[in-house]
N, C-alpha and C positions, 0 to 999 in steps of 0.2 A: 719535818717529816709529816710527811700526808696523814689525816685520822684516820686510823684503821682500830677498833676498839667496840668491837662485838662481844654484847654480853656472853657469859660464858655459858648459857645456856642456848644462843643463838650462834656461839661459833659452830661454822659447818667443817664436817667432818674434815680432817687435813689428809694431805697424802701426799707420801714423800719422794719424790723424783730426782732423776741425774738435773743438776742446777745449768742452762741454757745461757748463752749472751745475751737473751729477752731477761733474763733475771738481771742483770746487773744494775740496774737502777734503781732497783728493791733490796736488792742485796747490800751496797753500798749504803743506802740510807739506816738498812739495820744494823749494820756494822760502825757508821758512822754516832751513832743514836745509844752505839752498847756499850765501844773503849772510848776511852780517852786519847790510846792511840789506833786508830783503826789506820785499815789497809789501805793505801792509793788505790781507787779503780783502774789502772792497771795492774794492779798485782792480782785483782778476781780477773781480770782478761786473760792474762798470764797462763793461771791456773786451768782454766778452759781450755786455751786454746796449742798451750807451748810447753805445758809442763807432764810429760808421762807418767810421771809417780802419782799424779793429781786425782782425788776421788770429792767432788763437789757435788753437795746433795742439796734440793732445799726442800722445807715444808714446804706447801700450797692450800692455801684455805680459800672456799669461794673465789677461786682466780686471782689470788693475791700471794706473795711469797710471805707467807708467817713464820720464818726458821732459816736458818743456812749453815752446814757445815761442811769445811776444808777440810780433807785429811790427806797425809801423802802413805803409799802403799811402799814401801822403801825393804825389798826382798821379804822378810814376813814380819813386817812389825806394820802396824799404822800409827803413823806421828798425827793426832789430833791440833791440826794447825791453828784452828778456830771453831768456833760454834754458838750462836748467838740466836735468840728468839726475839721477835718484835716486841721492841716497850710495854705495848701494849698489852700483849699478850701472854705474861710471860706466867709462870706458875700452871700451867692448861697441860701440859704434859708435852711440846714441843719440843723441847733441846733432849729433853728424855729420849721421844721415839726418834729424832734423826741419830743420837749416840748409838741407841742398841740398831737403828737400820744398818748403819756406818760401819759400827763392829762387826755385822753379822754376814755384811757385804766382804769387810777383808777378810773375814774366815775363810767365806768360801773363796778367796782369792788365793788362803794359804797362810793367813798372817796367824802369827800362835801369840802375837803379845802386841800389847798400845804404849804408846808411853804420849805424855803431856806436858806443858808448863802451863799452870794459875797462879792470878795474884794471890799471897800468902793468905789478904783480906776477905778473900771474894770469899765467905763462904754457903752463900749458896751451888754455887762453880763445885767448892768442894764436896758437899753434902751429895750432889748428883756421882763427881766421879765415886766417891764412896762405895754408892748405890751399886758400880758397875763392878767396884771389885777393885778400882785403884788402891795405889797402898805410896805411901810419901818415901823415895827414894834419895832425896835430898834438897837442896837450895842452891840458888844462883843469887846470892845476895844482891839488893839493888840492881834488879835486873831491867825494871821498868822503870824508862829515861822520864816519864814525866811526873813521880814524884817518890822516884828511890826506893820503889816499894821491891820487895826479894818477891823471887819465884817460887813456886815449891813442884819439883820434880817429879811426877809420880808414874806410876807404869800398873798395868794388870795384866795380867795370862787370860791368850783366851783360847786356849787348846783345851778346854775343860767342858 
């Protein structure tokens, strides 16, 4: 992955937009850089191009994508499919402001609740949904094929 690692007082300001087939190349590399299992680029094509439930957003800092997230709008809930900030960059408040754009976009689309799967481990992952209001609904034990790790289930209201 390309250096992209501006001090944090020289990141320029980000701003979060509908994510393009010009992103894919960025996008994929942050995705690649963030799971262990990441997405095929075609499954970010997919999303774009074939899928109607589809809401793809990504950060943009200085002309570069520093953020990306999937969400599907599924009648009024949005399933948080993904969400990932550049290596580099991460702790800067990026996965934050694309979650609460995300959220606040399916609101006004109608959605009244999110729901998600994290690794059980991830907890920084957790500590953000927290932030929004998620609350642990349950487990998909060994859910993650590459190293058995359980899911942890979570959902939040956002008709509030």
């Amino acid at each position: 992955m390309e250096n992209f690692s501006p001090r944090r007082q020289d990141l320029p300001k980000f701003k979060i937009r509908k994510m393009t087939l010009d992103d894919l190349e960025e996008v994929v590399a942050i995705d690649q850089a963030s799971f262990s299992l990441p997405w095929p680029p075609r499954s970010f094509r997919f999303e774009l191009t074939d899928n109607p439930v589809s809401r793809c957003w990504v950060a943009e800092a200085g002309g570069r994508v520093a953020g990306m997230l999937v969400g599907w709008l599924i009648v009024d809930e949005i399933h948080i499919a993904t969400l990932a900030a550049h290596p580099n960059l991460r702790r800067l408040g990026i996965g934050e402001a694309l979650l609460a754009f995300a959220l606040q976009a399916a609101r006004e689309e109608g959605a009244v609740s999110s729901f998600l799967e994290v690794r059980a481990n991830n907890t920084a992952a957790l500590a953000l949904y927290r932030k929004f209001g998620f609350v642990e609904n349950g487990r998909r034990p060994e859910y993650y094929k590459d190293n058995g790790e359980d899911a942890i289930l979570m959902s939040a209201r956002l008709d509030h």
